[in-house]
Steps between C-alpha positions, in 0.01 A plus 500: 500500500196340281239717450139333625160645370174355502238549190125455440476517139200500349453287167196668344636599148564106444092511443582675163690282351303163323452193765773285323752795593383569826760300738804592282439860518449515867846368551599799212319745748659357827861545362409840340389614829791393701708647239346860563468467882833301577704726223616208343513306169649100638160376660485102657148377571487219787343188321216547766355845419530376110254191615291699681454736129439220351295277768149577342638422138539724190247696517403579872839646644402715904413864507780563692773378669725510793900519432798533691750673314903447619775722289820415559815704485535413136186577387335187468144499613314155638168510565320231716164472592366620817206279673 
């Protein structure tokens, strides 16, 4: 039975890092958080919550963001994004 949890996390330690890092490391901090939350290490991002990181360009990724988090029974988390 997959396991099916839904996430608000918040992107505010991306404003640390300099503007030409700023998309990049909010996928870093997605897949980090997942990690922690979900218990696991294999992570899949849908192609659609990647575009919406990266829909303001480089240096303007959200705040925070909605995800839908499905871990299967071996391990593998996919997250999708929720709208």
């Amino acid at each position: 039975m997959p396991e099916e949890k839904i996430f608000t996390i918040p992107l505010n330690e991306v404003k640390e890092v300099p503007h030409y890092r700023r998309a990049r490391r909010a996928t870093k901090v997605v897949r980090e958080y997942l990690a922690r939350h979900m218990k696991s290490e294999s992570i899949k991002l849908d192609p659609k919550l990647n575009e919406k990181l990266w829909e303001r360009g480089l240096k303007k990724p959200p705040s925070k963001i909605r995800v839908r988090a499905v871990k299967d029974e071996d391990g593998l988390v996919s997250a999708t994004l929720v709208e």
